[in-house]
Structure formats: structure tokens, C-alpha cells
N, CA, C and O atoms as a Tripos MOL2 file, in Angstrom:
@<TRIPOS>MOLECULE
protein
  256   255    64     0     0
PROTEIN
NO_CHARGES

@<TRIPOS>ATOM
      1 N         -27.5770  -14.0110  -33.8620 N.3       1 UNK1
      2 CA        -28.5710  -14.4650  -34.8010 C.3       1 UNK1
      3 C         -27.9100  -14.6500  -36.1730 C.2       1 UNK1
      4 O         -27.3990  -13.6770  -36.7270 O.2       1 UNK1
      5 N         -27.9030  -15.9160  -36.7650 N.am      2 UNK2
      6 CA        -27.1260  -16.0390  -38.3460 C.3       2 UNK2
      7 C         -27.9920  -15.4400  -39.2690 C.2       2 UNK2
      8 O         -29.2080  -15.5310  -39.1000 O.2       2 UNK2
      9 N         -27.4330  -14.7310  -40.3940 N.am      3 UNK3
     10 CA        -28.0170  -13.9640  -41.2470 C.3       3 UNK3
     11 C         -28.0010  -15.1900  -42.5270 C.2       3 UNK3
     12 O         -27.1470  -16.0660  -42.3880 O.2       3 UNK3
     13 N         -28.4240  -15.2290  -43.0970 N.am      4 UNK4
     14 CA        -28.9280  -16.4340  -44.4310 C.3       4 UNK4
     15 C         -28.7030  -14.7870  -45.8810 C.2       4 UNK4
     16 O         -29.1710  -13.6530  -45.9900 O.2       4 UNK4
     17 N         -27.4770  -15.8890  -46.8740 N.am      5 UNK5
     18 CA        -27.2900  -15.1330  -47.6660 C.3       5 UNK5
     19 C         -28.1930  -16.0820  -48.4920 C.2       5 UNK5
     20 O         -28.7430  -17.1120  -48.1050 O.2       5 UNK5
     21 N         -28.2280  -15.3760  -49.9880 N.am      6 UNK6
     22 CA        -29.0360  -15.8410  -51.3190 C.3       6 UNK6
     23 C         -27.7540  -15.7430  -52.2490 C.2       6 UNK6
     24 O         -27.6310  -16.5500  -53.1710 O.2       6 UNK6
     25 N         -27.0780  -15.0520  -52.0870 N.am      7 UNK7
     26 CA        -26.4980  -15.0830  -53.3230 C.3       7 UNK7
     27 C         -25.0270  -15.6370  -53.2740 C.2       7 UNK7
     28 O         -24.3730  -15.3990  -52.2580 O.2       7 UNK7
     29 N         -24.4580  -16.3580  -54.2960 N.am      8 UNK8
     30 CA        -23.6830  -17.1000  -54.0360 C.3       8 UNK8
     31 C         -22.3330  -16.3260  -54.4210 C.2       8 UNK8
     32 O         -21.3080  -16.9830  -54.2400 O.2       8 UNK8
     33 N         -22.1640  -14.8970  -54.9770 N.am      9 UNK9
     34 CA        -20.8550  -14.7280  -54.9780 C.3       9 UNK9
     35 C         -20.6830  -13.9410  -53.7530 C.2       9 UNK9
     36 O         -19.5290  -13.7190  -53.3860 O.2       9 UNK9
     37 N         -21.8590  -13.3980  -52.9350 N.am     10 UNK10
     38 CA        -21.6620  -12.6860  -51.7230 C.3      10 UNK10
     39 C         -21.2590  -14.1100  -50.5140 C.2      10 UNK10
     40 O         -20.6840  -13.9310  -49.4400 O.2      10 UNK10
     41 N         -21.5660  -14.9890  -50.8550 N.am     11 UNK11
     42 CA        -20.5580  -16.0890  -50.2660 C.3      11 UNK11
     43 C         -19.4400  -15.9210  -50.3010 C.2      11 UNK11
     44 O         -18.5740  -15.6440  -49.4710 O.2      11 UNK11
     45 N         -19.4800  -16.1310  -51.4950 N.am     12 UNK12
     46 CA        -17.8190  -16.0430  -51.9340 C.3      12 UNK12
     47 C         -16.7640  -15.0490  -51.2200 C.2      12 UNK12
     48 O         -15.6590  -15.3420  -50.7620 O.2      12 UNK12
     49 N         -17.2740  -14.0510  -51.2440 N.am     13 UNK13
     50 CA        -16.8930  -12.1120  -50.9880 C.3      13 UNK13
     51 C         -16.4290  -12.8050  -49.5360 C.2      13 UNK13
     52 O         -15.2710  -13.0850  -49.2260 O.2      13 UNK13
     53 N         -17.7050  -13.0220  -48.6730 N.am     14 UNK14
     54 CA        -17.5290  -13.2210  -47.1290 C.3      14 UNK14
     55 C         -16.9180  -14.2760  -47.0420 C.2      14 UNK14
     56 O         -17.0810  -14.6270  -45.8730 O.2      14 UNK14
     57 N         -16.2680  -15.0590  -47.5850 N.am     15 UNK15
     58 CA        -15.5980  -16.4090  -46.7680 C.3      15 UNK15
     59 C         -14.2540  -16.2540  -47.0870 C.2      15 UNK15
     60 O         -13.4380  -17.0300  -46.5890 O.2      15 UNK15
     61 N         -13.7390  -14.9720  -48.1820 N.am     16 UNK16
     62 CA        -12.6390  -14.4430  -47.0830 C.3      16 UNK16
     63 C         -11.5890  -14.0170  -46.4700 C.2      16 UNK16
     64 O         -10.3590  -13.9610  -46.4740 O.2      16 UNK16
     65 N         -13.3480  -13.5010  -45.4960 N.am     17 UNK17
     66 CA        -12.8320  -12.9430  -44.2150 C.3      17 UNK17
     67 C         -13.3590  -14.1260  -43.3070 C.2      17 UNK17
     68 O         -13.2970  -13.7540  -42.1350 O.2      17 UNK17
     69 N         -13.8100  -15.2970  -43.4010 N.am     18 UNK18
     70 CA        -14.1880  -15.8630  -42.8540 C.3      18 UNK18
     71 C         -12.7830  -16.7500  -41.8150 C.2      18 UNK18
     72 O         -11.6100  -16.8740  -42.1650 O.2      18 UNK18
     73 N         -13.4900  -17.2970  -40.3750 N.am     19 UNK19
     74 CA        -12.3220  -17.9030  -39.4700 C.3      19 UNK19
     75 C         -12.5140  -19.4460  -39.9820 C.2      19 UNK19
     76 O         -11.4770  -20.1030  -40.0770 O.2      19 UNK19
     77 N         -13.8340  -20.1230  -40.3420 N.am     20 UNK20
     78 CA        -14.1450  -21.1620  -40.8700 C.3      20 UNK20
     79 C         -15.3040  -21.4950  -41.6860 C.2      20 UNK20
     80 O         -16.0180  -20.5720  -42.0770 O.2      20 UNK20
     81 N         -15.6000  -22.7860  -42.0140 N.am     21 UNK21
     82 CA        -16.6990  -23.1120  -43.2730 C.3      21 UNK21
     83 C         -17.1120  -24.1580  -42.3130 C.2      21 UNK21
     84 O         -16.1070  -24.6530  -41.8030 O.2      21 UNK21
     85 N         -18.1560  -24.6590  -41.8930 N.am     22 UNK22
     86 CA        -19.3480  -25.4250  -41.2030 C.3      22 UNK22
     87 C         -19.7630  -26.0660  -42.3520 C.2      22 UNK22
     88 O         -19.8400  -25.4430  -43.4120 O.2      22 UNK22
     89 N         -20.1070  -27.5210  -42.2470 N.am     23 UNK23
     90 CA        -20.4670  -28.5070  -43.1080 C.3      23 UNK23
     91 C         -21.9200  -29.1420  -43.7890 C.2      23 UNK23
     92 O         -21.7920  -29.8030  -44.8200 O.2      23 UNK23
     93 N         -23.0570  -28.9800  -43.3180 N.am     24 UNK24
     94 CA        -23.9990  -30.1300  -42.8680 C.3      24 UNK24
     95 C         -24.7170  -30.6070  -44.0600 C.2      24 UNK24
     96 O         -25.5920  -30.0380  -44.7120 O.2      24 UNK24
     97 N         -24.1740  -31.7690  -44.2180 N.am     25 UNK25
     98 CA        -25.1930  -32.2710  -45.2860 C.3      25 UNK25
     99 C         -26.6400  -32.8710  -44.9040 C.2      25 UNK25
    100 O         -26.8050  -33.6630  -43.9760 O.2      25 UNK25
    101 N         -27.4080  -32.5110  -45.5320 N.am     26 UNK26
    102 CA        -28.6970  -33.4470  -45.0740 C.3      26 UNK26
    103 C         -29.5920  -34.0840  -46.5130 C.2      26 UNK26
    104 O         -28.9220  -34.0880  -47.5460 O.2      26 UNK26
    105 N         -30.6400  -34.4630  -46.5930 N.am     27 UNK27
    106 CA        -30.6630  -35.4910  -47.7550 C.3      27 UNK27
    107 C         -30.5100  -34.3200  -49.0260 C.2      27 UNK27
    108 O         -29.3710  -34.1860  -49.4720 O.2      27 UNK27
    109 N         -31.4840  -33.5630  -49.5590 N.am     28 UNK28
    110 CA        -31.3470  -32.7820  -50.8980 C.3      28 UNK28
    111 C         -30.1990  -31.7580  -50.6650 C.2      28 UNK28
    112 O         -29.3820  -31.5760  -51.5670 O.2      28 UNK28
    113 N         -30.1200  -31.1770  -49.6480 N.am     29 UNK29
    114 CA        -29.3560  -29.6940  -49.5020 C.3      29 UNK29
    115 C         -28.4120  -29.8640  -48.7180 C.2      29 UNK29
    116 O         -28.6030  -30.6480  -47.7890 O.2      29 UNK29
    117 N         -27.4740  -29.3830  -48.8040 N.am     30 UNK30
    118 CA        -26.5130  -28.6330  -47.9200 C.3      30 UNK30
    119 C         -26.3140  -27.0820  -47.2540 C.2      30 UNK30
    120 O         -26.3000  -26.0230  -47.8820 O.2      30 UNK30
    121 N         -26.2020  -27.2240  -46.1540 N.am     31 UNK31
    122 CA        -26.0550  -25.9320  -45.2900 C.3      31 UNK31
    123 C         -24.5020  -25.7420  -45.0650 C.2      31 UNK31
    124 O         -23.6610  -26.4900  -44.5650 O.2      31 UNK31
    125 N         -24.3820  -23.9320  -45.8460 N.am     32 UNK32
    126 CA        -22.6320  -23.9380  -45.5110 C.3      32 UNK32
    127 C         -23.1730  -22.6490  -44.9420 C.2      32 UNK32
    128 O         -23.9150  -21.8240  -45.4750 O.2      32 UNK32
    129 N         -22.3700  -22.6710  -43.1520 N.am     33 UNK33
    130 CA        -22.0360  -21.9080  -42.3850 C.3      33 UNK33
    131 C         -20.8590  -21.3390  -42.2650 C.2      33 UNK33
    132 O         -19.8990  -21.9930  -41.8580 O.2      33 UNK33
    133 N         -20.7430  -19.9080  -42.6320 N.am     34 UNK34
    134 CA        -19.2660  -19.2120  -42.4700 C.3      34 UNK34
    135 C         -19.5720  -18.3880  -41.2910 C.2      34 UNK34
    136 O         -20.5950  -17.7040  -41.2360 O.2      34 UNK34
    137 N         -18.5360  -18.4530  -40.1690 N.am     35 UNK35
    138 CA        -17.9410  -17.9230  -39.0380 C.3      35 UNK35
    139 C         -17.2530  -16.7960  -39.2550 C.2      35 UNK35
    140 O         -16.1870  -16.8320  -39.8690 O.2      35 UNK35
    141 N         -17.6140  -16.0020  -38.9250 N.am     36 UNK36
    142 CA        -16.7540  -14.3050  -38.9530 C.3      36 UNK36
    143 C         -16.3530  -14.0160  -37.5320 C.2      36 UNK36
    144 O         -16.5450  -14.7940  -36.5980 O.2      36 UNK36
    145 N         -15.6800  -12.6240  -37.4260 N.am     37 UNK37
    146 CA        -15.7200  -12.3760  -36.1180 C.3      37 UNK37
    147 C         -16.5240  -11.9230  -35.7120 C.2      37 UNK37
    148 O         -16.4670  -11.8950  -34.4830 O.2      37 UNK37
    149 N         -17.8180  -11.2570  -36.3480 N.am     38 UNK38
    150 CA        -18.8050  -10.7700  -35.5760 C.3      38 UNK38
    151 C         -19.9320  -11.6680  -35.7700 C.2      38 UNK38
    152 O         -20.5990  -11.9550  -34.7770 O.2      38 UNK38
    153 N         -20.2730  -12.1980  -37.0100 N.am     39 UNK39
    154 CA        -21.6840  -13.1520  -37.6560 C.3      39 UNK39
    155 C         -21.5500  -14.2500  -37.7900 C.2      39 UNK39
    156 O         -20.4060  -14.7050  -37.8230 O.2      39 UNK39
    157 N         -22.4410  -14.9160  -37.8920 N.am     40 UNK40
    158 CA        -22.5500  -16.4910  -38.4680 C.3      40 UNK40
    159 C         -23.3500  -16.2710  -40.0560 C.2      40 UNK40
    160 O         -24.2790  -15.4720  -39.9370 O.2      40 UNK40
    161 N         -23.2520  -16.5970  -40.9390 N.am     41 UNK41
    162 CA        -23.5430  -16.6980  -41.9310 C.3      41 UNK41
    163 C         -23.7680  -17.8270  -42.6820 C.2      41 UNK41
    164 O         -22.7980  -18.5760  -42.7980 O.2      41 UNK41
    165 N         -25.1190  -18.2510  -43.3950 N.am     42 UNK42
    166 CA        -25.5860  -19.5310  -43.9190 C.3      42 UNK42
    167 C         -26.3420  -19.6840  -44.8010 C.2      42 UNK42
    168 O         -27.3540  -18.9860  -44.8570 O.2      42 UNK42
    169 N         -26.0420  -20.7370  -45.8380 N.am     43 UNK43
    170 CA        -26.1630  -20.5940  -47.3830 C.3      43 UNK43
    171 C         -26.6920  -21.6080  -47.5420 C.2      43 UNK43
    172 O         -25.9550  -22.3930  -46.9440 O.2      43 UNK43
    173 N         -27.5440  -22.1980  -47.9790 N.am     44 UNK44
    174 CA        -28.1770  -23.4690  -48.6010 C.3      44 UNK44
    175 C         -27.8560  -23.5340  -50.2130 C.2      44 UNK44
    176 O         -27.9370  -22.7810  -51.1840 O.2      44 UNK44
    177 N         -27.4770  -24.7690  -49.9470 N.am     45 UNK45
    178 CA        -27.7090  -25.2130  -51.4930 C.3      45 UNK45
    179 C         -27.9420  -26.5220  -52.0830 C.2      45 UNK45
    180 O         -28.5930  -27.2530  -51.3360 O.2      45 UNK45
    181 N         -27.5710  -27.1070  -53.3330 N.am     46 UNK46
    182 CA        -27.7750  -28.6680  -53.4550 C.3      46 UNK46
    183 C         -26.4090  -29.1840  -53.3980 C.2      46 UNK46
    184 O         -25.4380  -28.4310  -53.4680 O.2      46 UNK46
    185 N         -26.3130  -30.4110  -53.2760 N.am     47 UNK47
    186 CA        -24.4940  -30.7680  -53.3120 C.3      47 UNK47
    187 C         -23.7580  -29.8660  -54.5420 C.2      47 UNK47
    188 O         -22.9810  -28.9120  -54.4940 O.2      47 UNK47
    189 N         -24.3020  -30.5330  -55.5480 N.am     48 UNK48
    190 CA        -22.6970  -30.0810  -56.8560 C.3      48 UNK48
    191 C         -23.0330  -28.8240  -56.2540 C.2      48 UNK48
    192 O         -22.6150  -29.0060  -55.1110 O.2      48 UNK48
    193 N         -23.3780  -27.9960  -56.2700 N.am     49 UNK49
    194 CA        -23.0790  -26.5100  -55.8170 C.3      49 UNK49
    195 C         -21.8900  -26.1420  -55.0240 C.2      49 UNK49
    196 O         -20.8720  -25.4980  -55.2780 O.2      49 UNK49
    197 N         -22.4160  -26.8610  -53.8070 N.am     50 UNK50
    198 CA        -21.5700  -27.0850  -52.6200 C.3      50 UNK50
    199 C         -20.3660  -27.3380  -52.5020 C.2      50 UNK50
    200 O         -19.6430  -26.8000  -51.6630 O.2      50 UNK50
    201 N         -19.8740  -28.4740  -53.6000 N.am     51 UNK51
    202 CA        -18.6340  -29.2590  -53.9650 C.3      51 UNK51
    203 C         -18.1890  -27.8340  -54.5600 C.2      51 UNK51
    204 O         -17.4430  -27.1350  -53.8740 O.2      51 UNK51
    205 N         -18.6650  -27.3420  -55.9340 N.am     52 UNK52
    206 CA        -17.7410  -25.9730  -56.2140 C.3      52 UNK52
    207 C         -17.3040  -25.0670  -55.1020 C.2      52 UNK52
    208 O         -16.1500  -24.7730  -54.7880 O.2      52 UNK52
    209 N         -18.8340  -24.5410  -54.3730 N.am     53 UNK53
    210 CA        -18.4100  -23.8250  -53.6970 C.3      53 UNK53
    211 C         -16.5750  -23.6760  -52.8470 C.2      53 UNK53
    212 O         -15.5950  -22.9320  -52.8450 O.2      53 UNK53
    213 N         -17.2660  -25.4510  -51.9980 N.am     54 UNK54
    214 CA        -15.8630  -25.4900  -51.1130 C.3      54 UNK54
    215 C         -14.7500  -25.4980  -51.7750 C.2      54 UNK54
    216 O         -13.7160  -25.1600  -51.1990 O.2      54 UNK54
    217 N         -14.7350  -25.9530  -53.3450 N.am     55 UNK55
    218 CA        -13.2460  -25.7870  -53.8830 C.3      55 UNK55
    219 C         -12.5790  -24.5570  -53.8670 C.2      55 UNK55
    220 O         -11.3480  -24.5610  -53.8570 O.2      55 UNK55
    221 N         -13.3290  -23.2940  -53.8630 N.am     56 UNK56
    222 CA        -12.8130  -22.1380  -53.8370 C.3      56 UNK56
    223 C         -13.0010  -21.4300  -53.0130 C.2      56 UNK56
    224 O         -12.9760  -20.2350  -53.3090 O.2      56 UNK56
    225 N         -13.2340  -21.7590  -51.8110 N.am     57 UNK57
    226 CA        -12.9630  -21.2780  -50.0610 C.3      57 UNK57
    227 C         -11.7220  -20.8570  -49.7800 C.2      57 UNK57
    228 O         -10.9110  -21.1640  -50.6540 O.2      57 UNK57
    229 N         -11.2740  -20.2450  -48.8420 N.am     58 UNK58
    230 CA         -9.9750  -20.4020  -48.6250 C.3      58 UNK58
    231 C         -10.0840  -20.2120  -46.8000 C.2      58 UNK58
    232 O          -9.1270  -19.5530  -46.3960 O.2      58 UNK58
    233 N         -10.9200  -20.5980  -45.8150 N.am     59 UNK59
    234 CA        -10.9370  -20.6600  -44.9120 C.3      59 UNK59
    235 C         -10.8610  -22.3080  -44.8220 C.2      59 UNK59
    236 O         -10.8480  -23.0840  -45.7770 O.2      59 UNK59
    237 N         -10.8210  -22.5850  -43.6160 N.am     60 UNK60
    238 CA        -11.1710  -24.1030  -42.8420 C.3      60 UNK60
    239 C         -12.4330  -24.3960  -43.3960 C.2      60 UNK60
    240 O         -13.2690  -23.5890  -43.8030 O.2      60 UNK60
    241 N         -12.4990  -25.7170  -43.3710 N.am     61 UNK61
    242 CA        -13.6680  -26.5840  -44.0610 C.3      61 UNK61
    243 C         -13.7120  -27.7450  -42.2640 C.2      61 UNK61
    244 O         -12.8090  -28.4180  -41.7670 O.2      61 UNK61
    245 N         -14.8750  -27.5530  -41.8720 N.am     62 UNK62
    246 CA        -15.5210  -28.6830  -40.8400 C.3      62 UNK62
    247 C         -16.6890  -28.9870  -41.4930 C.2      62 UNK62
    248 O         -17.5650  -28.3120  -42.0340 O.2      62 UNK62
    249 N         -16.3810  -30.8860  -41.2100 N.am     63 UNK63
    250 CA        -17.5830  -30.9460  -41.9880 C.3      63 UNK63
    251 C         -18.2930  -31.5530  -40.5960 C.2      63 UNK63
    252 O         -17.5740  -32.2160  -39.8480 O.2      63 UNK63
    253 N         -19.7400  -31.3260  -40.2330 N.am     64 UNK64
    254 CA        -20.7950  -32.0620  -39.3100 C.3      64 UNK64
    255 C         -21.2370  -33.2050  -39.9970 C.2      64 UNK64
    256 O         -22.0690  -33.9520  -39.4820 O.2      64 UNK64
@<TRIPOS>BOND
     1     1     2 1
     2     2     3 1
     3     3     4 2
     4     3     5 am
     5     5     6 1
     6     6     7 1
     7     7     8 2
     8     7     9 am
     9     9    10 1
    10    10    11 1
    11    11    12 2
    12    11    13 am
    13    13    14 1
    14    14    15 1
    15    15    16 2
    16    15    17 am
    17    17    18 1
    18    18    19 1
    19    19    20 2
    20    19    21 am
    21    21    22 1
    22    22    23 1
    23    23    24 2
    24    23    25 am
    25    25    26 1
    26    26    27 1
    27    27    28 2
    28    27    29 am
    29    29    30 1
    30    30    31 1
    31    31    32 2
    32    31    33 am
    33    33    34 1
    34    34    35 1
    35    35    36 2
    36    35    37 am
    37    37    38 1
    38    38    39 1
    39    39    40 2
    40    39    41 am
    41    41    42 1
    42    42    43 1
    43    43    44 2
    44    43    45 am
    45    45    46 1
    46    46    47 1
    47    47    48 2
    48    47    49 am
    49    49    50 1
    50    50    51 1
    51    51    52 2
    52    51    53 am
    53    53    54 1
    54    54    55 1
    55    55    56 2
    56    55    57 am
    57    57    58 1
    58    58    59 1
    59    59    60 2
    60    59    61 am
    61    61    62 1
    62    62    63 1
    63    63    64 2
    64    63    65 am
    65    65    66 1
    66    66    67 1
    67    67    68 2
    68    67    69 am
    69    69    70 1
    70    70    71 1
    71    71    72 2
    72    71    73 am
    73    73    74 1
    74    74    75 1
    75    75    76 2
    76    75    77 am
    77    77    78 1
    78    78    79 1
    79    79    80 2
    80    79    81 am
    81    81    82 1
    82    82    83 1
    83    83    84 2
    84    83    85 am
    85    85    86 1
    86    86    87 1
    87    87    88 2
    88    87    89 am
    89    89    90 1
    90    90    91 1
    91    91    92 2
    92    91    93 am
    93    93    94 1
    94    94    95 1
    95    95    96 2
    96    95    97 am
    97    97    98 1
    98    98    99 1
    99    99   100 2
   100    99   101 am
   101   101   102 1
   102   102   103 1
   103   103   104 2
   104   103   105 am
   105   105   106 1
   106   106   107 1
   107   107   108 2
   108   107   109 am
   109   109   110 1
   110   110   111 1
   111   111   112 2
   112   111   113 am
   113   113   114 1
   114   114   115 1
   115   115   116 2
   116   115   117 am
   117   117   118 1
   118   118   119 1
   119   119   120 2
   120   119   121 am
   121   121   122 1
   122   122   123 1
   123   123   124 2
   124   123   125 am
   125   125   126 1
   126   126   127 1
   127   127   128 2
   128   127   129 am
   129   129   130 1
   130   130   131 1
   131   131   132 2
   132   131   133 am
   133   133   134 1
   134   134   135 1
   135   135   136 2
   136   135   137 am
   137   137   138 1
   138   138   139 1
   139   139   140 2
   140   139   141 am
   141   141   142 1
   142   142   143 1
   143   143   144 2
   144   143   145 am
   145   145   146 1
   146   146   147 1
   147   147   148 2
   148   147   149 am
   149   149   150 1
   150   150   151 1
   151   151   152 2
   152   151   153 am
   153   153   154 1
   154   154   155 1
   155   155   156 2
   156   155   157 am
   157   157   158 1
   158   158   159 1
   159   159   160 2
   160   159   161 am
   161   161   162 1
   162   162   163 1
   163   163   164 2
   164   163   165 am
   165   165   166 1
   166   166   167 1
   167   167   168 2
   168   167   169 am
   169   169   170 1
   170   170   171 1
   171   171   172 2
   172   171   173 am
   173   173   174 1
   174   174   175 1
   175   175   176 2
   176   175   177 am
   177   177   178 1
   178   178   179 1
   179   179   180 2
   180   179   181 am
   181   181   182 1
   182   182   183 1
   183   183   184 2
   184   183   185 am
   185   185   186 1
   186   186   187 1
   187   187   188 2
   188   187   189 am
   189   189   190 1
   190   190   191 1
   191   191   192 2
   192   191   193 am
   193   193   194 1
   194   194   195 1
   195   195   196 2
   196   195   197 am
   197   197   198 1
   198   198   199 1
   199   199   200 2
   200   199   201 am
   201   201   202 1
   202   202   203 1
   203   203   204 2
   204   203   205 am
   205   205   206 1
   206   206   207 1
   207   207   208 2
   208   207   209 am
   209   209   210 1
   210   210   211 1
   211   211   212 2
   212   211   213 am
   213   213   214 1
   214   214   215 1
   215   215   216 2
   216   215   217 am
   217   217   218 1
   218   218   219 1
   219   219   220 2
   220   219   221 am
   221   221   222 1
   222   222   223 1
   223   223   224 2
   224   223   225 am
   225   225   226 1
   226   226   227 1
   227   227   228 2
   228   227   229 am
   229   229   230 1
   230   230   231 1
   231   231   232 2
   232   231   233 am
   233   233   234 1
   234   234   235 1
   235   235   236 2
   236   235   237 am
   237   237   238 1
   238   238   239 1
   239   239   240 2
   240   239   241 am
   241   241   242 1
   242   242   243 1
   243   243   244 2
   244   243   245 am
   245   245   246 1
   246   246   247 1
   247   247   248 2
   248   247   249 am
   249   249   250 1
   250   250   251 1
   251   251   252 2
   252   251   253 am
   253   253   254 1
   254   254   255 1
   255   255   256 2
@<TRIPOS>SUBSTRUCTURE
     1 UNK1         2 RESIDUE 1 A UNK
     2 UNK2         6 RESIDUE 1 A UNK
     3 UNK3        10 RESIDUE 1 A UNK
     4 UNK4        14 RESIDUE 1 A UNK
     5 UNK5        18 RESIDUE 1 A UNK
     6 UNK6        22 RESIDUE 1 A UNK
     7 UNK7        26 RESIDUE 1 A UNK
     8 UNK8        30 RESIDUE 1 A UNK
     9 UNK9        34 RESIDUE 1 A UNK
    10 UNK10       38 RESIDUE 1 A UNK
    11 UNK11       42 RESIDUE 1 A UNK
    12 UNK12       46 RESIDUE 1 A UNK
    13 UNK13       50 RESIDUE 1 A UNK
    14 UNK14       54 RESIDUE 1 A UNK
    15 UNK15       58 RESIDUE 1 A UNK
    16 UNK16       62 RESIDUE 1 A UNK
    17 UNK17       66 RESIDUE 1 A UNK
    18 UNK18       70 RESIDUE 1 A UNK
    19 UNK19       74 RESIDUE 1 A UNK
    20 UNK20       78 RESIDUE 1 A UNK
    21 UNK21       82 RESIDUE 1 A UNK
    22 UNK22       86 RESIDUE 1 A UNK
    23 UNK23       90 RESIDUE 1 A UNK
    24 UNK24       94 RESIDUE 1 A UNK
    25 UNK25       98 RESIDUE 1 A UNK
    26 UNK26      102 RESIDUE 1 A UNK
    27 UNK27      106 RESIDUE 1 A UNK
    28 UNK28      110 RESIDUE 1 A UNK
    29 UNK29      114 RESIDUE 1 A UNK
    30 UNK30      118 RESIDUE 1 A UNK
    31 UNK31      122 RESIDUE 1 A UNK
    32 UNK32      126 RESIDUE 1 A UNK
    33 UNK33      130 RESIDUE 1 A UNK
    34 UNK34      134 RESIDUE 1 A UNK
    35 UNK35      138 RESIDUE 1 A UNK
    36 UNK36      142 RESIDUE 1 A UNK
    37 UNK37      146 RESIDUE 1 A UNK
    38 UNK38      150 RESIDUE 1 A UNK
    39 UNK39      154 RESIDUE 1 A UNK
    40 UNK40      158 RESIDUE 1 A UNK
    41 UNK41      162 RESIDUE 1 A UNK
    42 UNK42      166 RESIDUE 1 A UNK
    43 UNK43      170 RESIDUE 1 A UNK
    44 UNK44      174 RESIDUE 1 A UNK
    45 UNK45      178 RESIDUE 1 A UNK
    46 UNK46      182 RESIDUE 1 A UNK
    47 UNK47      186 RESIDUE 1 A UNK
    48 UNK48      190 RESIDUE 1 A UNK
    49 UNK49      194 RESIDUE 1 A UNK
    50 UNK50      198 RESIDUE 1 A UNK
    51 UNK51      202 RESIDUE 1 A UNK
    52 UNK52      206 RESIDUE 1 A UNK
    53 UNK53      210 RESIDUE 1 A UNK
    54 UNK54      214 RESIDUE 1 A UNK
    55 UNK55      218 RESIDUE 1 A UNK
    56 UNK56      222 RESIDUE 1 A UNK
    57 UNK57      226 RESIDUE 1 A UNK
    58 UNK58      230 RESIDUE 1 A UNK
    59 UNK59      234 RESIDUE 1 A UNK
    60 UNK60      238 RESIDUE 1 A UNK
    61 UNK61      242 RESIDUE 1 A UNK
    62 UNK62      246 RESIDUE 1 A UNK
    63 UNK63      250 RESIDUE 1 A UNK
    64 UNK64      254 RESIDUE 1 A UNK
């Protein structure tokens, strides 16, 4: 079952330990899914968010 974070530096924290970053854009929001070894984890946000976010990932980026 994926757990849905709110806060965006506990993103940060978990991605990492993350194995990858999941992509999905859809019209207003974006959904970023981080892959752990035990969880799935998933963050909504609006693009520019998103764009920061992924700049400072340091796992794999797939985008859907």
C-alpha cells in the first residue's frame, strides 16, 4: 500500500534512500513516486515544484 507524504523536505530525506523516482504528469499536478526497499511513496505537486524537486534527487528519474 503507498503511503502519500505532505511534506516536501520529508521527500527529500526519503529519496535518498530511494532505488528510483516515478514520473506522472497529468494536467495541473504531478505525482512523484519514490521506490524504497520496503514502500512506495507519493507526493503530489504542481510542475515548478516538481522541476525543483527532481533537480535535487539523487536516485533514477522514470518518467510515465
Amino acid at each position: 500500500m503507498p503511503r502519500e507524504i505532505f511534506d516536501e523536505e520529508k521527500f527529500l530525506e526519503i529519496s535518498h534512500h530511494a532505488i528510483h523516482c516515478r514520473v506522472k504528469r497529468l494536467k495541473e499536478i504531478v505525482k512523484l513516486k519514490l521506490r524504497t526497499k520496503k514502500n512506495l511513496y507519493t507526493y503530489k505537486t504542481d510542475p515548478a515544484t516538481a522541476e525543483r524537486l527532481l533537480r535535487n534527487i539523487s536516485c533514477d528519474i522514470i518518467e510515465l
